[in-house]
N, C-alpha and C positions, 0 to 999 in steps of 0.2 A: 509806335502806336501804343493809348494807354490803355490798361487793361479796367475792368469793369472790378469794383469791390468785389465782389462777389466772386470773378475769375481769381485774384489775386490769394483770397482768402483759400482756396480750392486748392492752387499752387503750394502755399506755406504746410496744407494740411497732407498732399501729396508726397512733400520735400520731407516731413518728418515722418509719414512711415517709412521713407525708403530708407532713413536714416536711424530709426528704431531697430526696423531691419536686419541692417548690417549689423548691429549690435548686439543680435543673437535674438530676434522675436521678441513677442509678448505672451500672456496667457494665455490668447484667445486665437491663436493659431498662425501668427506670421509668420513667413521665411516656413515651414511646416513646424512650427514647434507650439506649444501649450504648456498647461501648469507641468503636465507630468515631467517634462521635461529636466527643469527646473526643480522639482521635490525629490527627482530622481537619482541627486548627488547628496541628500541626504544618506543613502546604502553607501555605505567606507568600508572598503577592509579592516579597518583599526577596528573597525564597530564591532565586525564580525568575527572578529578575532576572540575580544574582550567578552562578547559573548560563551561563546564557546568554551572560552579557556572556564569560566567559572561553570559552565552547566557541565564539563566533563571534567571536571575536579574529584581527585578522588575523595576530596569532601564529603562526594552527593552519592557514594557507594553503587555508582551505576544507575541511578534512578530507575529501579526495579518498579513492576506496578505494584503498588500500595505498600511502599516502603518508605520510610522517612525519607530517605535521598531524593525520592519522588516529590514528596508533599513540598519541599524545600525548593527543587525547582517549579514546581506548581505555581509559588507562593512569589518567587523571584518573578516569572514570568506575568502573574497577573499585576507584581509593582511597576515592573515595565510598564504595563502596558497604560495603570491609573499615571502613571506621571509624564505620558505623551499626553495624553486628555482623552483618554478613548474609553466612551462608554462602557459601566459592566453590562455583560450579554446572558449572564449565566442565571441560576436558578435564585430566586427572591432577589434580583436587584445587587445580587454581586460579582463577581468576575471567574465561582465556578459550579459546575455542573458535575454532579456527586454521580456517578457509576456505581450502581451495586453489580459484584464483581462475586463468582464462585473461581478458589484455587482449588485445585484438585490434583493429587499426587498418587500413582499407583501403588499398591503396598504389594513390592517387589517378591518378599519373600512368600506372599499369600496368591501373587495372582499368575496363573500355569498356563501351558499350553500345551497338548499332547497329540500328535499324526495317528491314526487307526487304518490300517490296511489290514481287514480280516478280522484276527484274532490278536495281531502284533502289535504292538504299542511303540511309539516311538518320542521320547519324551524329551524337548526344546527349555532350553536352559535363557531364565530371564538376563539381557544382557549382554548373552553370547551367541544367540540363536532370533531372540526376536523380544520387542518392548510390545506393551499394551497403550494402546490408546483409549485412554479412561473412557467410561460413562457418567458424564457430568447431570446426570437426574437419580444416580441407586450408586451406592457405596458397593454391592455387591451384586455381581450381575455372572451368568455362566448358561454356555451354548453349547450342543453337542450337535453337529449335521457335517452331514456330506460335500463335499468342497465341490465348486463348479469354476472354474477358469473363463473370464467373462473380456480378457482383452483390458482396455482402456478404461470398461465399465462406463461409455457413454452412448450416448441415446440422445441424434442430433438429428431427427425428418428432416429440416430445411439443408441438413447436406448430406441428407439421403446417405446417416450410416447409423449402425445399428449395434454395440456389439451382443444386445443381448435376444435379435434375430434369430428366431427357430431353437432355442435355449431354453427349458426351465429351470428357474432358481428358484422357486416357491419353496419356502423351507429349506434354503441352502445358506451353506456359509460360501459369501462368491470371491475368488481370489483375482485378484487385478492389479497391472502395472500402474506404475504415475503415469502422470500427464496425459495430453490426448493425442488426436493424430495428427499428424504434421503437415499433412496438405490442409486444416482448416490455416485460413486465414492467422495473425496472431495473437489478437485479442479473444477471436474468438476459441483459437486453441487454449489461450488459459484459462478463460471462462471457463472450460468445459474441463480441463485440470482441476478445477476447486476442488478440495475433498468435501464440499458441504453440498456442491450440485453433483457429485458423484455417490451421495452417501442417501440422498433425496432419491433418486434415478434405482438405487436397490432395495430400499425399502418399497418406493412405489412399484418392483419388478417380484413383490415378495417374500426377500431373503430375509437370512435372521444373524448374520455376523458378517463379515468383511475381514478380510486378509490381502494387505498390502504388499508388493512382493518386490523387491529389491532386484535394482538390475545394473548394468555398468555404469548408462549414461545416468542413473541417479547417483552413484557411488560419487562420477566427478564431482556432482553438484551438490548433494547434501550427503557423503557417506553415513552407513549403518555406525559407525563409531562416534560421529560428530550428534548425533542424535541421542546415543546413552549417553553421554556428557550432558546433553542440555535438560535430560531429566530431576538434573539440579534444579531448575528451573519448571516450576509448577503449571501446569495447561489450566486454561481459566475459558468463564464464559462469562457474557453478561446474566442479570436475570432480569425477569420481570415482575410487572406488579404482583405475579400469585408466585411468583420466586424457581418461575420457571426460566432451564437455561436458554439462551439462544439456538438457533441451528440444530435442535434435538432429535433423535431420530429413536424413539424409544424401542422401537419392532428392531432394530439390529441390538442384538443382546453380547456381544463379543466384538471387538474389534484386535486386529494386533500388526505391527509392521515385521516382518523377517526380514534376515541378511542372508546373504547370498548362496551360504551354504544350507542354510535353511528353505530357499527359494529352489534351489534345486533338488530337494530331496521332495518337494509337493509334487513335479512334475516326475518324479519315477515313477515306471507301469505304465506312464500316458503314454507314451509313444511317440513323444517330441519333446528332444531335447531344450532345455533352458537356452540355449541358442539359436534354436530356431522361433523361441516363442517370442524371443527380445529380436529378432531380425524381422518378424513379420510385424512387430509392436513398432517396430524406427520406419518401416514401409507405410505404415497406416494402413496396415490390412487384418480386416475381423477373423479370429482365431479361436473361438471358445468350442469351450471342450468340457464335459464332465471329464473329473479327474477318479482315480482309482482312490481315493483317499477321502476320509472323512478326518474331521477335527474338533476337539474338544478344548473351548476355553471359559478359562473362569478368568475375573478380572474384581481384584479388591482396590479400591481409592480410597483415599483419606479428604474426607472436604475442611475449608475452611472460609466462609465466608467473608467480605470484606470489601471496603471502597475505595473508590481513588478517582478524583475531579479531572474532567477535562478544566481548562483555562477558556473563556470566550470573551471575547469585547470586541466593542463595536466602532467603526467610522460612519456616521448616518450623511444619508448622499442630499445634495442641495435641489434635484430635482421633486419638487412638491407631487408629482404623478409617479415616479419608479423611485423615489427613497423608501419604500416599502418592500422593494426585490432584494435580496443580497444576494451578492459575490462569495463567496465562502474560500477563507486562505487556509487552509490544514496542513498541519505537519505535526509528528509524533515525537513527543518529550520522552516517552519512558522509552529504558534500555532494558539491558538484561539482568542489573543489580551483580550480586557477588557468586558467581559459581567455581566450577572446578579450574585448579589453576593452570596455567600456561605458563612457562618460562620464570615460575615463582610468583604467578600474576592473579590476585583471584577477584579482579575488579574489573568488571565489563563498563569499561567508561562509554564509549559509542560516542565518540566525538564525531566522529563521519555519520555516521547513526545513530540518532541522530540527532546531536546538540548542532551540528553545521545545520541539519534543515529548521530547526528550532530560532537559529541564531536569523536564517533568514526572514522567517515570520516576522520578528520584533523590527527588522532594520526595516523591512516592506512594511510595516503598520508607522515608522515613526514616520518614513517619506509621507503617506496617506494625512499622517495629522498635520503637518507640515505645510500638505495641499493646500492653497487658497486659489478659484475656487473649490469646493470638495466635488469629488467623482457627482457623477448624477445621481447614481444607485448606491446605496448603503455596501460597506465594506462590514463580513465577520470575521473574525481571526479565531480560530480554534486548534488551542493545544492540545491534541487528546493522548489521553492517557491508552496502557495496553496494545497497543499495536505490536508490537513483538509476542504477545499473546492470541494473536489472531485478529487483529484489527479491530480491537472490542470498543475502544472508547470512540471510535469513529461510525463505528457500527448503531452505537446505544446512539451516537447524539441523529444520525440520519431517522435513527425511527423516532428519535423524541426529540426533535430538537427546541431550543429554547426560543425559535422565533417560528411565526407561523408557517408551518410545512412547506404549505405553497406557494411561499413565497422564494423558497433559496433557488437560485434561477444557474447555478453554474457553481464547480468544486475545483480548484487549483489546489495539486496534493504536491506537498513539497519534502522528500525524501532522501536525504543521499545527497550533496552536493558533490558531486563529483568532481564538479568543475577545479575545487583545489586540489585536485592532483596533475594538473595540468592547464595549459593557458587553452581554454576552451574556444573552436569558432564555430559550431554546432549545436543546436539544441533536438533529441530527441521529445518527443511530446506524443506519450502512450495511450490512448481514446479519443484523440483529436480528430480520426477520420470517420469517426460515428456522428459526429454532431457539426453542426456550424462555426464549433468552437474551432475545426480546425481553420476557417479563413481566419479568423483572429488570430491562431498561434504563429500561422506566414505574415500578420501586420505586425504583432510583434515580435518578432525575429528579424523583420526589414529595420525595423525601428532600433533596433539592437544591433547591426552589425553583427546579425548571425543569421547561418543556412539552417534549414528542416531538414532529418534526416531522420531516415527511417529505423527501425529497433533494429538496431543488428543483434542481439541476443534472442529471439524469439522463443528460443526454446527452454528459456529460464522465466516463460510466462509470470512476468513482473507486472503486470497489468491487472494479475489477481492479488499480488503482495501488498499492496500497500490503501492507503486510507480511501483513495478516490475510487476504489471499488464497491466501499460502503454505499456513498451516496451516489455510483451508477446504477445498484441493486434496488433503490428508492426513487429510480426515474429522472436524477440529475446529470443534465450531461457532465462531463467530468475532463480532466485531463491530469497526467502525469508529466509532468516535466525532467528533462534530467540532461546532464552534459550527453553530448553529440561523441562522434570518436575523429574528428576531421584534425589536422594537425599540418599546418605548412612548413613544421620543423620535421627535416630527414629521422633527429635523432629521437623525437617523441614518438612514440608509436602508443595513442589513447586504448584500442585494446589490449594490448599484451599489457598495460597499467592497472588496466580494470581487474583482467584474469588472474594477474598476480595478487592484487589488493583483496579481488574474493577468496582465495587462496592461504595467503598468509593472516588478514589483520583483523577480514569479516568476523563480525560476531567472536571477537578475539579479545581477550584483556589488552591485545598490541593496537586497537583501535583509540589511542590517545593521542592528546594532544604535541607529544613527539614526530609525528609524522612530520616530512617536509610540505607543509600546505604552501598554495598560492592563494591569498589572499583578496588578489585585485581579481583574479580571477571568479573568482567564487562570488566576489560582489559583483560580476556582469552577469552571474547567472543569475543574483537575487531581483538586479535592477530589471532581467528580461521578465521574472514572475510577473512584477510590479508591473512593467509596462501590459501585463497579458490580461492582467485583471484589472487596471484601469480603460484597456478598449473596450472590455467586456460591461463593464459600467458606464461606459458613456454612451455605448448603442443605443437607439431607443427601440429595437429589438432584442428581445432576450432569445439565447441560445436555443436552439432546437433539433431535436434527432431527426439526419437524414432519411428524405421518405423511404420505407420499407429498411431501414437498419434494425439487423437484430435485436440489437440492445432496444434501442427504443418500441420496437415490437411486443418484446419480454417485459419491460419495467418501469415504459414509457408513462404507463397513467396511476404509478404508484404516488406518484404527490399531489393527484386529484381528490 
């Protein structure tokens, strides 16, 4: 029987998709695949290698914020980024956005601390007893008041706890453990860890100095020793137009952190042991107490003002209605620059820290130029400067950023690639259960040959550490990405790799490029970034905070 032109013509056009098909798809979505697919072998280990190796060069002296080492990878990264083709983003039509930055160093020999019980003095030695935590608004600042022991120092109604219930601190200096309580949830525990919404919470209760108080489970994590070591290393704020710092809390007139044997001698007289007050702290049970002690501190800094550019450029998306949204890729260029040495070491390269998440930004931006066609939604890529300072350059560009506010619709914080210490088949992904972003982060992780797994470190509240906490604080849903710990090798075990690597090499001059990385590994975590923020740009819904999620309740209409 003959067939109709038309039928025949139908057949021929049948026969070659099926045969395009098998050929591995097209752009537009066959067999399941599209452009990203395809852009997405752009990301090579070689790339990310070559990367790396030059941003952790001890060249770049650690790329310190606002150190030549810095300006030089600043300078590398925004070449990058003009010779894929990718718009500058930054301030006047270039590729950076200038941070004004206050350094602030305590003047150790000037600034004291002294216990009062009565008539008796007890007087704490800088360094061996307890460090100062500058006041980044007065070069010279000093508080005498009565100590009150406040717990956690958090103040959380929607989970109905309290600790500074039935407690006056009105004119007290309050002494309080890190972190928060362990039954919140574990974003929400490290939210509530911040020292900027714990330092908010006693000022708004009051008080007029704060005493940080050293306990076991912080020893493991950040001991009192590793802390006077990083006082090499200068605490900074951003400022603003009238040159004021960030996060200021000018009513607390003292601050200081104590070690252990100085923690224990605050609670002598009270009536409960430093053991029992870290046993009721690891229960999540409210414990405050006036204590029998008052405390006198004075606290001398040294300022010195100065700048240092986040890097920004742009991929602009093909859709004529959402190419005006961005996606926003963050990852933090600056380290820790040149401090006290280690094993004859006195260069903090941070090649895990982070030239590896630095290295994946540019390899994620070159697959994006690469794209034909481009994402719908405009792609940002942003270097920011100071994040080992406190999150500052991630921080300045959320409240200023160089495209219109209300437009940045979703933040990919790329931190750490862990994934080269091991062949990764997991992806954890930190604030993805606040937002909608998390069905994206399970389409891409399917898309990726990889599982979601939940943060098994909860209590190293990393969800407050890094850059994606800025723009959750500005009402952008956000997520953290970072290798999973899953492993179908007997002989890898991904946490005892981590624990040892925070251990020996974190925030360590031995964070160079000597380690044994994997490579290919590390480019399937950069390719999952890719793939997370290309679904995110092609929705023609942008992200939005789960109805009644606290985040979104707190900071949900900050970019209105």
């Amino acid at each position: 029987m003959n067939k109709s032109h038309t039928e025949n013509r139908l057949a021929l056009w049948m026969g070659a998709l099926i045969v395009f098909a098998m050929l591995g798809g097209t752009r537009t979505g066959l067999a399941g695949k599209d452009a990203a697919d395809e852009t997405s072998a752009a990301i090579r280990p070689e790339a990310l290698r070559a990367d790396m190796r030059f941003l952790a060069d001890d060249l770049l002296e650690g790329r310190g914020t606002g150190t030549r080492g810095h300006e030089i990878a600043a300078k590398f990264m925004a070449s990058e980024f003009e010779a894929m083709g990718l718009e500058p983003a930054g301030d006047g039509e270039s590729y950076f956005q200038s941070v004004p930055l206050r350094a602030i160093e305590p003047d150790q020999e000037r600034s004291t601390l002294s216990l009062w019980r009565g008539e008796k003095e007890q007087v704490l030695i800088f360094g061996q007893d307890f460090i100062s935590l500058v006041d980044p608004g007065r070069t010279e600042v000093s508080v005498e008041a009565p100590v009150v022991y406040v717990g956690f120092g958090v103040t959380a109604p929607e989970q109905g706890y309290d600790d500074y219930a039935g407690i006056d601190v009105k004119g007290k200096i309050v002494a309080l453990v890190s972190g928060a309580p362990p039954q919140f949830e574990p974003t929400m525990r490290a939210h509530y860890s911040s020292g900027a919404v714990k330092a908010a919470n006693a000022a708004a209760h009051g008080a007029v100095g704060a005493t940080l108080l050293d306990s076991p489970a912080i020893e493991q994590i950040h001991p009192f020793k590793q802390r006077v070591s990083e006082l090499a290393f200068p605490d900074m704020r951003w400022l603003d137009t009238n040159g004021q710092p960030n996060e200021y809390f000018p009513e607390l007139r003292g601050a200081v952190f104590l070690s252990m044997e100085a923690t224990a001698s605050v609670f002598q007289g009270s009536g409960k042991s430093p053991e029992e007050i870290f046993a009721a702290a690891k229960e999540g049970k409210p414990s405050s107490m006036a204590l029998p002690v008052s405390a006198k501190i004075k606290t001398v800094s040294k300022f010195r003002d100065l700048r240092s550019p986040n890097v920004v450029a742009r991929v602009t998306g093909s859709d004529a209605k959402l190419r005006d949204e961005y996606v926003v890729y963050t990852a933090h260029l600056d380290h820790l620059g040149i401090g006290q040495p280690v094993n004859g070491d006195r260069i903090y390269n941070g090649a895990l820290d982070n030239a590896s998440g630095s290295a994946c930004l540019l390899e994620i931006a070159r697959a994006y130029s690469k794209m034909e066609p481009r994402p719908r939604r405009s792609i940002l890529f942003v270097s920011v400067t100071a994040e080992e300072a406190g999150l500052l350059g991630s921080d300045y560009f959320a409240h200023h950023p160089t495209v219109p506010k209300d437009r940045l619709i979703a933040n990919i914080n790329i931190d750490g690639n862990l994934a080269l210490l091991w062949p990764i088949e997991d992806v954890i992904a930190r604030g993805s259960e606040h937002s909608t972003l998390g069905i994206t982060v399970r389409e891409a992780a399917a898309r990726s040959s990889l599982d979601v797994s939940p943060d098994p470190f909860p209590e190293l509240v990393f969800f407050i550490r890094s850059d994606q906490y800025s723009f959750v604080k500005q009402g952008i849903p956000s997520v953290f990405p970072s290798a999973g710990t899953k492993s179908s090798v007997p002989s890898i075990k991904p946490q005892q790799i981590i624990t040892k690597w925070r251990q020996t090499t974190y925030h360590k001059p031995q964070d160079d490029m000597n380690q044994p990385f994997d490579f290919e590994s590390g480019a399937k975590y950069a390719r999952y970034n890719f793939f997370l923020g290309y679904l995110i740009a092609q929705k023609t819904e942008k992200p939005a905070w789960n109805p009644g999620d606290f985040f979104g309740e707190h900071y949900g209409k900050r970019t209105n």
